[in-house]
C-alpha positions as CSV (number, residue, x, y, z in Angstrom):
1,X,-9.6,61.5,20.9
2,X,-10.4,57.7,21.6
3,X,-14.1,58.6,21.1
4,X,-13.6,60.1,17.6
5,X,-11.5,57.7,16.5
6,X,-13.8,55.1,17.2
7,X,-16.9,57.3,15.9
8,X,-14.9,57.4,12.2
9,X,-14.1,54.2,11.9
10,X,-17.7,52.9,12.9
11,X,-19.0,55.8,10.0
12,X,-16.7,54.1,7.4
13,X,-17.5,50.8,7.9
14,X,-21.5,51.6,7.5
15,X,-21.0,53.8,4.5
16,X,-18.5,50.3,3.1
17,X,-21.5,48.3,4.4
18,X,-24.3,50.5,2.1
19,X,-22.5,50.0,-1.0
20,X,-21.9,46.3,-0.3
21,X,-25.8,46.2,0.4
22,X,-26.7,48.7,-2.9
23,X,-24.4,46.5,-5.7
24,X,-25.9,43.1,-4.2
25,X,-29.2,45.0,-4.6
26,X,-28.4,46.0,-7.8
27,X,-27.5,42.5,-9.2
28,X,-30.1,40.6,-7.4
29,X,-32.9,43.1,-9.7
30,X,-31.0,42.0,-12.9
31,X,-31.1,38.2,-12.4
32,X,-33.9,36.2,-13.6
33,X,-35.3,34.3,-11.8
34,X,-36.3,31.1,-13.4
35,X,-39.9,30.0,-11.6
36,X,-40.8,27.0,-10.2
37,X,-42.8,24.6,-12.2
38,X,-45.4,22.8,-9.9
39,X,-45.2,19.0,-10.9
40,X,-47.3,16.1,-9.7
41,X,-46.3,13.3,-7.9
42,X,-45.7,11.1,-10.3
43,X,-43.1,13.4,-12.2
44,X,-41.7,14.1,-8.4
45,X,-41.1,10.6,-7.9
46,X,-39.8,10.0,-11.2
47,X,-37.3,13.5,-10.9
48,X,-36.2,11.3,-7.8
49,X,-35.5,8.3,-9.1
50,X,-33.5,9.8,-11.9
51,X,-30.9,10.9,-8.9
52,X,-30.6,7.3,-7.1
53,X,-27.8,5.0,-7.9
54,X,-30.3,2.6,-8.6
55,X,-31.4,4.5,-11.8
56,X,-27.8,4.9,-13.1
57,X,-26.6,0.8,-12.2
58,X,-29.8,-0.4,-14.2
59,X,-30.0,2.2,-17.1
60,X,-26.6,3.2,-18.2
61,X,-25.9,5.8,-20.6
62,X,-23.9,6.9,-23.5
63,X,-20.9,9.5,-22.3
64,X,-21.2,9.3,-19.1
65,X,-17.6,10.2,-17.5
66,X,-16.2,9.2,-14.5
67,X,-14.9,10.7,-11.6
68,X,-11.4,12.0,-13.8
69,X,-13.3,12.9,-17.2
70,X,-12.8,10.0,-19.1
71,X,-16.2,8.2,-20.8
72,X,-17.3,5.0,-19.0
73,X,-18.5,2.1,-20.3
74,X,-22.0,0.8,-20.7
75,X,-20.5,-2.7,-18.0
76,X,-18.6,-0.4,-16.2
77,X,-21.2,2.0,-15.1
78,X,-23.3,-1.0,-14.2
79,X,-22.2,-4.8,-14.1
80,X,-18.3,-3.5,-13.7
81,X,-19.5,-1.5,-10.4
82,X,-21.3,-4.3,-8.9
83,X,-18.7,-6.8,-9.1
84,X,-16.3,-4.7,-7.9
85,X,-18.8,-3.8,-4.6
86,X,-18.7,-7.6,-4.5
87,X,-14.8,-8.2,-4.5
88,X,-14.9,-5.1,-1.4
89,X,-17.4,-7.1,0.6
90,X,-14.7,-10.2,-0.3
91,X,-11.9,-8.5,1.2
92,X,-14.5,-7.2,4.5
93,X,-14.7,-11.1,4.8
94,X,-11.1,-12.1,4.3
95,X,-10.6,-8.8,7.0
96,X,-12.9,-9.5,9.8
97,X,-13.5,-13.5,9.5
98,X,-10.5,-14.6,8.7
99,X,-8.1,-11.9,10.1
100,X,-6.1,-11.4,7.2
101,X,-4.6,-8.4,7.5
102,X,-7.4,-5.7,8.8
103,X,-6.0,-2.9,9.3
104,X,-5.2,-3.0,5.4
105,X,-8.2,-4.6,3.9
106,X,-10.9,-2.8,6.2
107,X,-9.5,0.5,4.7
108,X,-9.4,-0.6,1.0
109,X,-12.3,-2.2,1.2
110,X,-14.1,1.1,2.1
111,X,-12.5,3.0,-0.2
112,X,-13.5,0.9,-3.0
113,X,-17.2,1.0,-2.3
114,X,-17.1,4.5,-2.4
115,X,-15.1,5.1,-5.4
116,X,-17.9,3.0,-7.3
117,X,-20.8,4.7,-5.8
118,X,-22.4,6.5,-9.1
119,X,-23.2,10.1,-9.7
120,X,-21.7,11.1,-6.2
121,X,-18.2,11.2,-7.8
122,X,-16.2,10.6,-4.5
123,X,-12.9,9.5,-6.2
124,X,-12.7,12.8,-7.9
125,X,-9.8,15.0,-7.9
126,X,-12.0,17.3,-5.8
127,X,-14.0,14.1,-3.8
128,X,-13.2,13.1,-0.5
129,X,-11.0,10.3,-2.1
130,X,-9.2,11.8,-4.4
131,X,-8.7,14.7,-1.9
132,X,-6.7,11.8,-0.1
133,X,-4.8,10.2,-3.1
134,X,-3.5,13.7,-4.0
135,X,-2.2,14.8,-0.5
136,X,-0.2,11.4,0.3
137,X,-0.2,9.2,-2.3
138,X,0.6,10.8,-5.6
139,X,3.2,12.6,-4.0
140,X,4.7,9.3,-2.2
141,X,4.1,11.4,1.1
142,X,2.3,9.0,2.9
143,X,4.6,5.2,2.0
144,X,7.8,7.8,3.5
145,X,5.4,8.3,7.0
146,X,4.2,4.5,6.8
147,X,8.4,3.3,6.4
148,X,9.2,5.5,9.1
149,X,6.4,3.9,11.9
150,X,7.6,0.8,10.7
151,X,10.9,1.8,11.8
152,X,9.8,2.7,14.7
153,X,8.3,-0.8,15.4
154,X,11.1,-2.8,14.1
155,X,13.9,-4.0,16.0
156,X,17.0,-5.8,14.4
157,X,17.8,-7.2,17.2
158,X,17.2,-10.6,15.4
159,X,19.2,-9.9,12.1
160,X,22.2,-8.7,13.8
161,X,22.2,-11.7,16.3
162,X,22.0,-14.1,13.0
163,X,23.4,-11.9,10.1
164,X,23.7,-14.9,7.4
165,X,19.4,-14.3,7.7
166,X,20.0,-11.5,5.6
167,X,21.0,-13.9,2.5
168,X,17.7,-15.1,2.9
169,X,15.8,-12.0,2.7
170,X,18.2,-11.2,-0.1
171,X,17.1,-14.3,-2.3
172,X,13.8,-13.5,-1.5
173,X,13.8,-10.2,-3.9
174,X,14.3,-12.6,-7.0
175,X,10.8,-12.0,-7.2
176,X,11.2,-8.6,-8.3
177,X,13.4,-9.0,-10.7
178,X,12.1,-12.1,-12.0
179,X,8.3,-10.5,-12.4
180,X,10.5,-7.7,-14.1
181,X,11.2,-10.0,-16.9
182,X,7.8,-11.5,-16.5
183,X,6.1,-8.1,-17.6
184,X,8.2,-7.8,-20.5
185,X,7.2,-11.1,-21.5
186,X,3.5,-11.0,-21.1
187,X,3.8,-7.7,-22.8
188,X,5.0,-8.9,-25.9
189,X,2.4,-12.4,-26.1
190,X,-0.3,-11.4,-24.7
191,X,-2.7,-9.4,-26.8
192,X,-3.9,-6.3,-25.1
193,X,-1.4,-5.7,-22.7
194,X,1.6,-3.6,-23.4
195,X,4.1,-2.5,-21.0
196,X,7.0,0.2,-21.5
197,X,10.4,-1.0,-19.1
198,X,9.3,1.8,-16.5
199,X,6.1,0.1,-16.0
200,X,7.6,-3.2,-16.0
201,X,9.8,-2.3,-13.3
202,X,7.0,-0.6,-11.1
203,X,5.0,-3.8,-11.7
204,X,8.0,-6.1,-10.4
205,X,8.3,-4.5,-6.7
206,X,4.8,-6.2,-6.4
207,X,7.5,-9.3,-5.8
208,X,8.4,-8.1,-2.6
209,X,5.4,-7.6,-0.7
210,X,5.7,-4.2,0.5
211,X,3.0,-1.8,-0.3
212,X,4.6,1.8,0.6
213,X,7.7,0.4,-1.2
214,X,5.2,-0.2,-4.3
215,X,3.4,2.9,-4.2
216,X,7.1,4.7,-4.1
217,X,8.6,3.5,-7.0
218,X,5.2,3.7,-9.0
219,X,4.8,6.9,-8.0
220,X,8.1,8.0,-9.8
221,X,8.2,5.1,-12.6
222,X,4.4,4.6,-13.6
223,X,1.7,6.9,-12.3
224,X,-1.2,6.0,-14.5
225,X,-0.8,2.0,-13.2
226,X,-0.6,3.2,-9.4
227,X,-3.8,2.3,-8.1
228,X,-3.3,-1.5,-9.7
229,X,0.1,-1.6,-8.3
230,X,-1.1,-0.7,-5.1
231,X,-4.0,-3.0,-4.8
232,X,-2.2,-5.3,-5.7
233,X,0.9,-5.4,-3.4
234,X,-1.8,-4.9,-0.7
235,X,-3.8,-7.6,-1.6
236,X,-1.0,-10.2,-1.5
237,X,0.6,-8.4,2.0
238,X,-2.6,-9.5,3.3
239,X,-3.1,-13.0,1.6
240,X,0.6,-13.7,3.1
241,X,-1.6,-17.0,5.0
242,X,-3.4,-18.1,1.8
243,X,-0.5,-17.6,-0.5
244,X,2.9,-18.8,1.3
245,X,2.4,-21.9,3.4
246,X,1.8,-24.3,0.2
247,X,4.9,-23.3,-1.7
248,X,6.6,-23.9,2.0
249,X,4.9,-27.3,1.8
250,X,6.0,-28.1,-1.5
251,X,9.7,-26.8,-1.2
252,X,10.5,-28.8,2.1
253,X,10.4,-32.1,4.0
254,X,8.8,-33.1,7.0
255,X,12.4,-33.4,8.7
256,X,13.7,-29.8,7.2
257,X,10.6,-27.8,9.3
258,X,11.2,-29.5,12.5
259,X,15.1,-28.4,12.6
260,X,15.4,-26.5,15.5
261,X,17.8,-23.4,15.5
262,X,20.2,-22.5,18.3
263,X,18.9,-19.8,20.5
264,X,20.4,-16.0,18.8
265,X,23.0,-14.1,21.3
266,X,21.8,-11.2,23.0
267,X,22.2,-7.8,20.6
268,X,23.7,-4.9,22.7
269,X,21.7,-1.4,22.8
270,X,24.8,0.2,21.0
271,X,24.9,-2.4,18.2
272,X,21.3,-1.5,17.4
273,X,22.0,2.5,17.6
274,X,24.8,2.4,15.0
275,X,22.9,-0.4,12.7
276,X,20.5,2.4,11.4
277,X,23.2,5.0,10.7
278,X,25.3,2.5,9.1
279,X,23.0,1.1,6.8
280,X,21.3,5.1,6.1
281,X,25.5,5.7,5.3
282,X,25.5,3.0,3.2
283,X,22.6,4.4,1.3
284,X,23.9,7.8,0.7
285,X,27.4,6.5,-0.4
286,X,26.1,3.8,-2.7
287,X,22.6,4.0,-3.3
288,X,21.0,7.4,-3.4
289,X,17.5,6.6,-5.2
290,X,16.5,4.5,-2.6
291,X,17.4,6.9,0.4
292,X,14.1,8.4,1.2
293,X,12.3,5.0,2.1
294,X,15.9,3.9,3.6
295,X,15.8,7.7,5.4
296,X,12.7,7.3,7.1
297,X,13.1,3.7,8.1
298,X,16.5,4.3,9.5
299,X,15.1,7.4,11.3
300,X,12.1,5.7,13.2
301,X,14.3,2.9,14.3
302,X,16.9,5.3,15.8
303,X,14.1,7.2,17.4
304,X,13.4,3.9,19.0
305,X,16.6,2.6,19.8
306,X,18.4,5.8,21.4
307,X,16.3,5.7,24.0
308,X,16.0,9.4,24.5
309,X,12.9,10.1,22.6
310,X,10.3,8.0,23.6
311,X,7.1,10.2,23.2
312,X,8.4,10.4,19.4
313,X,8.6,6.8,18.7
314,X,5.2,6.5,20.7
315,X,3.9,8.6,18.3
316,X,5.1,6.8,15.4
317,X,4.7,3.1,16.2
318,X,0.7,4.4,17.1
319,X,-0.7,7.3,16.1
320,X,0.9,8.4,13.1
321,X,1.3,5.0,11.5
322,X,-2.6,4.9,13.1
323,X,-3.6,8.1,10.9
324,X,-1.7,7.4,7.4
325,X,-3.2,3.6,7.1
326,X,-6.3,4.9,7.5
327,X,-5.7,7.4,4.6
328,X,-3.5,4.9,2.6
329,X,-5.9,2.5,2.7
330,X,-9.0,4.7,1.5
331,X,-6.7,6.4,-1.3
332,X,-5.7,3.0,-2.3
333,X,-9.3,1.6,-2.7
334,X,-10.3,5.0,-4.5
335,X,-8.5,3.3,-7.5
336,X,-11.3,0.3,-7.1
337,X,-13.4,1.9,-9.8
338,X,-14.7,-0.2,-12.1
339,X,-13.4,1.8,-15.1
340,X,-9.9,1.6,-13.9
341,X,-9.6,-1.3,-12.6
342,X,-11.2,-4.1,-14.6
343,X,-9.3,-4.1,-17.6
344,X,-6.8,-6.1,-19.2
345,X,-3.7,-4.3,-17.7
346,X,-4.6,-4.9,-14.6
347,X,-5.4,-8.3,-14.6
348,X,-2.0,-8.8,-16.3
349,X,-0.6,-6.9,-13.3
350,X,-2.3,-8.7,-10.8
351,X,-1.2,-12.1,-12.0
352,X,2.5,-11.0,-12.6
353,X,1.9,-9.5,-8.7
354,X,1.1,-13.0,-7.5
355,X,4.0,-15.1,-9.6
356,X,6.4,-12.9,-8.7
357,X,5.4,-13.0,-4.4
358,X,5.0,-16.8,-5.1
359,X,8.8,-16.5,-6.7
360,X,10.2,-14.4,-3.7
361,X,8.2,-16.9,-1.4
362,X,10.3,-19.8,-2.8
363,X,13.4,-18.6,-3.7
364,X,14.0,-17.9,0.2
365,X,13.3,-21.5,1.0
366,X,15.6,-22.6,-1.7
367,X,18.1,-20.2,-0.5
368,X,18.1,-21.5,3.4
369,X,18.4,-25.0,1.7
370,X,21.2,-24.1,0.2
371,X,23.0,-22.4,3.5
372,X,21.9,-25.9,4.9
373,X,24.5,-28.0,2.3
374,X,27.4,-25.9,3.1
375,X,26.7,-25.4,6.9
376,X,27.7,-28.3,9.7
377,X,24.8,-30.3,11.3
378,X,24.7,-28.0,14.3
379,X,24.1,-24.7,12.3
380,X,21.2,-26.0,10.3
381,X,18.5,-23.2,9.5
382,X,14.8,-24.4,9.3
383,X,14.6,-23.6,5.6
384,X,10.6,-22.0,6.4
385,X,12.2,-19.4,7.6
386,X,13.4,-18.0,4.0
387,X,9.7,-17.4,3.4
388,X,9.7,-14.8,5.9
389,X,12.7,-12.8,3.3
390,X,9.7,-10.9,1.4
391,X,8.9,-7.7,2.7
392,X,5.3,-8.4,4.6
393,X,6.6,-7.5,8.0
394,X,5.5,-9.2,11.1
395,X,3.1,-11.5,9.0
396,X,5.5,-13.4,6.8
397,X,7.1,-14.3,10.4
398,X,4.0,-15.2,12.1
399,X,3.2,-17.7,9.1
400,X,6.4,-19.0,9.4
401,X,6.0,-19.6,13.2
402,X,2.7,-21.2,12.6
403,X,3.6,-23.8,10.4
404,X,7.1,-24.9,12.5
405,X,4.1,-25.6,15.6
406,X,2.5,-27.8,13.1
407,X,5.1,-30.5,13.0
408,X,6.9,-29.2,16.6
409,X,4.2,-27.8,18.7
410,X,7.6,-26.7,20.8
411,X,9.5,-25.3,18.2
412,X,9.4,-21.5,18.4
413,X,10.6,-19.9,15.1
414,X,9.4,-16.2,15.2
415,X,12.5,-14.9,16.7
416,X,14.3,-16.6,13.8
417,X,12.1,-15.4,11.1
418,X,12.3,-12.4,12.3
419,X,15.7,-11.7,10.9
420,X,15.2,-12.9,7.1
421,X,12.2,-10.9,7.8
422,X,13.3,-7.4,8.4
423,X,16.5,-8.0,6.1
424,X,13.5,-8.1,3.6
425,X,12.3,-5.1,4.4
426,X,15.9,-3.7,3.4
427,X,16.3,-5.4,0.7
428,X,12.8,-4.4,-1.1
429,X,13.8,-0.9,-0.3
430,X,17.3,-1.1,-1.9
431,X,15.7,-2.7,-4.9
432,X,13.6,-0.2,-5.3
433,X,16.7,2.1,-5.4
434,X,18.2,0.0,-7.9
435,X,15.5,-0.2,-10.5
436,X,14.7,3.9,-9.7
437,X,18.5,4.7,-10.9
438,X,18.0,2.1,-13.9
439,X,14.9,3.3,-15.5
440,X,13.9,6.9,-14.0
């Protein structure tokens, strides 16, 4: 039974087989084939060169489209790509020689070079790069897995010991709403720039210095200025040593950054278990636009504190957070091109970006300052520690330690800062929230 079984099944599949083999045959004699024209050297080499990159940076052409469909430019296809090859090698340098932010700006860098690269078309929606910015980006997948390793890698501990820190990283979001207005402005002045309140508000989170936060809320508000927005709020997380430690220069005194702050009481392990739920409660009850990036930032932290789960929050303080930088960063440089990215709008938005991080920057300061003339002489804040109220978390916290040491080699900040700091992280989140239920 067995044996004729198998003897009818191997009969079938060799009759299935024949036909296969018969119509293949069958279309293969009614195809033409087109013949091979012999060439000589010379029109070999010169077939070649017409492929290279070379060929399409030096002679541009008419109609050529990029990598979505839309015709490039005649400086685009060739002096636009080379500087923007240029500004990636500028951010390899800021990356590797002066540290700024690596893991960000290696990524980016990357990306960017490749999205420029003629002919190949790598930042296509069916690229390598755009295969990227569709699967995580787009979708605001990938900021939600980035929020939720941060979580992971945050502790609180700091901010609940010293909750009036979280005034500080309040004031420090004045520099999204403030570059909100600033957008509307420029709009309106500037010739060649226009843009609607949605794209405004998407603009203003640059203010905050958080780049999944940014790519969220432009995501929903203002796709077709995403890449920019990214960019940007990357650009200026990075720059967090270039950018912040003159306005905390110009905004205090010599005897302001060498107050020294009373050592912080020790946080218990259930205070820092119910802080996530609370604030996720919070979010639900009073703020339900910004619970996904609230969600996943309470989640990782919870992971961490309980205690229970270790190999989880292993997982997302390294390898996943590992994994969706790496994927961020080359979806965020795919948006590099030359045709996208050197034009007027985004040159508005990276200046708005930068006066609106610069605002945040000092508003903190001012704030602490402030706290400083209605607090006694023994509960004085070091007002450099309201710089550390934008969003760039640990960085804005390391700058701040750095230049306390300056003046008091012995005074150790980054405990301190560390409160404003992840109150920041909060706080851009929730703003985000705000402006979502505003103008979505």
């Amino acid at each position: 039974m067995k044996k004729s079984l198998f003897i009818s099944i191997f009969l079938l599949i060799s009759i299935l087989s024949f036909n296969v083999f018969a119509s293949s045959a069958h279309v293969a004699d009614n195809t033409e084939t087109k013949e091979y024209e012999s060439k000589s050297m010379s029109q070999l080499v010169g077939s070649f060169y017409q492929t290279t990159g070379l060929n399409a940076l030096i002679s541009p052409e008419e109609g050529v489209k990029d990598a979505h469909g839309k015709e490039m430019s005649i400086f685009a296809q060739s002096g636009g790509r080379v500087i923007m090859i240029i500004i990636c090698f500028l951010l390899f340098y800021l990356a590797i020689k002066k540290g700024f932010e690596p893991l960000l700006l290696i990524p980016i860098g990357f990306g960017g070079i490749l999205a420029n690269i003629p002919i190949a078309n790598i930042a296509a929606p069916e690229g390598m790069l755009g295969i990227i910015y569709n699967m995580g980006i787009a979708n605001e997948f990938f900021p939600l897995l980035i929020f939720m390793g941060v979580g992971a890698m945050t502790d609180f501990g700091p901010l609940l010991a010293n909750p009036k820190t979280a005034l500080l990283g309040g004031a420090a979001q004045f520099g999204i709403f403030g570059s909100l207005v600033g957008a509307v402005v420029l709009s309106q002045y500037v010739p060649g720039i226009e843009f609607t309140l949605q794209q405004a508000a998407a603009i203003s989170i640059i203010g905050g210095a958080d780049g999944p936060t940014s790519i969220f809320i432009a995501s929903a508000l203002a796709p077709e200025l995403l890449g920019a927005i990214a960019v940007a709020a990357y650009s200026y997380m990075a720059l967090v040593p270039v950018i912040q430690p003159p306005i905390m220069r110009a905004l205090t005194s010599d005897a302001e950054r060498k107050i020294r702050m009373k050592s912080t009481r020790k946080v218990s392990k259930l205070e820092k278990m119910v802080f996530p739920l609370v604030v996720l409660t919070l979010s639900l009850l009073i703020l339900p636009d910004a619970s996904p990036l609230i969600g996943a930032l309470c989640f990782g932290n919870f992971a961490k504190e309980s205690g229970v789960v270790d190999r989880l929050s292993d997982t997302m303080q390294n390898a996943l957070i590992n994994i969706v930088t790496i994927f961020l960063g080359l979806g965020v440089g795919s948006k590099l091109a030359s045709e996208s990215f050197l034009v007027a709008e985004t040159m508005g938005i990276m200046a708005i970006g930068l006066l609106a991080f610069a605002a945040g920057t000092a508003m903190g300061i001012i704030m602490a300052k402030i706290m400083n003339m209605l607090s006694s002489k023994e509960n004085q804040i070091n007002p450099l520690i309201g710089a550390a109220g934008v969003s760039a978390v640990p960085m804005a916290a390391r700058v701040v330690s750095k230049e306390g040491q300056q003046y008091d080699s012995s005074n150790i900040l980054l405990m301190h800062a560390m409160g404003p700091n992840v109150a920041g992280v909060i706080g851009s989140a929730v703003a985000a929230g705000v402006l979502l239920s505003i103008f979505k």
